[in-house]
C-alpha positions in Angstrom: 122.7 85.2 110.1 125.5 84.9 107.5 129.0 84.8 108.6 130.3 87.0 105.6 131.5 89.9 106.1 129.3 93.0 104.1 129.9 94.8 101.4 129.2 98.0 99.8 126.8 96.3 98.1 125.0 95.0 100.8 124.2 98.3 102.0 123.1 99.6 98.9 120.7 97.4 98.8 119.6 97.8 102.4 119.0 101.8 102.3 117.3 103.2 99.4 119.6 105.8 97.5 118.7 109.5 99.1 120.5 110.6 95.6 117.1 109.4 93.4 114.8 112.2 93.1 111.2 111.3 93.4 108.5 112.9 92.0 104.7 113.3 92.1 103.1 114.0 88.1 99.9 114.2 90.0 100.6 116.8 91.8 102.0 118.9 88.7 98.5 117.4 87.1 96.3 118.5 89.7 98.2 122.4 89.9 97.8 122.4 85.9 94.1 121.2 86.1 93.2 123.3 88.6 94.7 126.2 86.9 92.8 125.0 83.6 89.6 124.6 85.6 89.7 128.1 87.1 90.3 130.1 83.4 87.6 127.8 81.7 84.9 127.8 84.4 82.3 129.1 82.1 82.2 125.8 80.3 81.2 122.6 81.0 83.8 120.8 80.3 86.8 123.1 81.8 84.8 123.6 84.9 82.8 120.5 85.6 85.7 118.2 84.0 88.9 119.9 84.7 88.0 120.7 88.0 86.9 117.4 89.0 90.0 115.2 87.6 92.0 118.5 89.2 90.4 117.3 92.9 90.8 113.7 92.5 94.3 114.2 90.7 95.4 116.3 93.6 93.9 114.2 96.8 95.9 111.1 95.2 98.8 113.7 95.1 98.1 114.9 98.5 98.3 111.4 99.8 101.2 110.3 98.2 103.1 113.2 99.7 101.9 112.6 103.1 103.3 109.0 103.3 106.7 110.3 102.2 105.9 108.5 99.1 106.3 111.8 97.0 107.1 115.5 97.0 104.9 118.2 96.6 102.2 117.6 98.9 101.3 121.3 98.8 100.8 121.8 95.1 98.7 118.5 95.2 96.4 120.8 97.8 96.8 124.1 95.9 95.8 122.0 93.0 92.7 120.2 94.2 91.5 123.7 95.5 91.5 125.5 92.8 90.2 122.5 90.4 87.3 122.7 93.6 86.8 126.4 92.8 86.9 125.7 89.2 84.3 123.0 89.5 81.6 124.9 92.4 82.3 128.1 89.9 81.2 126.0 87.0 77.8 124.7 88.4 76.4 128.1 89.9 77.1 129.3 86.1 75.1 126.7 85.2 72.6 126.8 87.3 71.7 130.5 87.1 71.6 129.5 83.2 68.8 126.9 83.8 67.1 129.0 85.8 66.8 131.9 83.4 66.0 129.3 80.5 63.3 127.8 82.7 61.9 131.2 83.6 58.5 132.5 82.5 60.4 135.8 80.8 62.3 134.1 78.7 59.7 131.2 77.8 57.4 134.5 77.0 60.6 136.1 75.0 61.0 132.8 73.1 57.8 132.3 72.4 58.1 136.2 70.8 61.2 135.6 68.6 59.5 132.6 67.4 56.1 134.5 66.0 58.1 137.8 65.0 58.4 137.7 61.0 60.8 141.0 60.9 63.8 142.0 62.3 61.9 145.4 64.3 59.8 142.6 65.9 62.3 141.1 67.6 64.0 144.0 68.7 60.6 145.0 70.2 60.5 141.4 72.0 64.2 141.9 73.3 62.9 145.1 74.4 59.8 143.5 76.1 61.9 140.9 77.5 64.3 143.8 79.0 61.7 145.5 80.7 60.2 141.9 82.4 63.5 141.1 83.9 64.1 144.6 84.8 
């Protein structure tokens, strides 16, 4: 141990300033990602991509907060879970679209369109198609 006596100094070095604001961008990320993700579901990219980086912005976020590293643990969860909605909303979209695309309807209503040489024949395959689904 040093026999000097200690300065101010010395104990500004020793304690972290509780004056320096931290913050936590990927929590503010992951809240605007999320948000994204949940108004652009319907596509690919604003559900599948934005919702994704929204989770894995806001789990980082999450963590940070919990170690007292950063602030705003809760927006880091709000965040992930609505970039999580986003993302599950986006992939039942798409997967009710496959399935209607891979159905026998509309292979038989595509197969229509494709032979019909005039615009009244493919309102009468729409109107065949119609009355399979129904």
């Amino acid at each position: 141990m040093s026999h000097h006596p200690r300065t101010p100094d010395d104990y500004a070095q020793t304690h972290p300033d509780k004056g320096v604001k931290r913050s936590n961008g990927l929590a503010i990320a992951a809240l605007v990602l999320g948000i994204a993700a949940i108004l652009l579901f319907w596509t690919v990219f604003g559900g599948i991509v934005l919702g994704l980086l929204a989770v894995i912005f806001g789990v980082i976020g999450a963590r940070k907060a919990h170690g007292s590293r950063a602030p705003h643990g809760k927006i880091s969860i709000i965040g992930a879970v609505l970039g999580a909605l986003g993302l599950i909303a986006s992939v039942v979209i798409i997967a009710i679209g496959a399935s209607i695309l891979n159905s026998d309807e509309f292979k038989n209503f595509d197969d229509c369109v494709k032979h019909a040489k005039t615009q009244s024949e493919r309102d009468l395959c729409a109107k065949d198609f119609n009355k399979e689904v129904d």
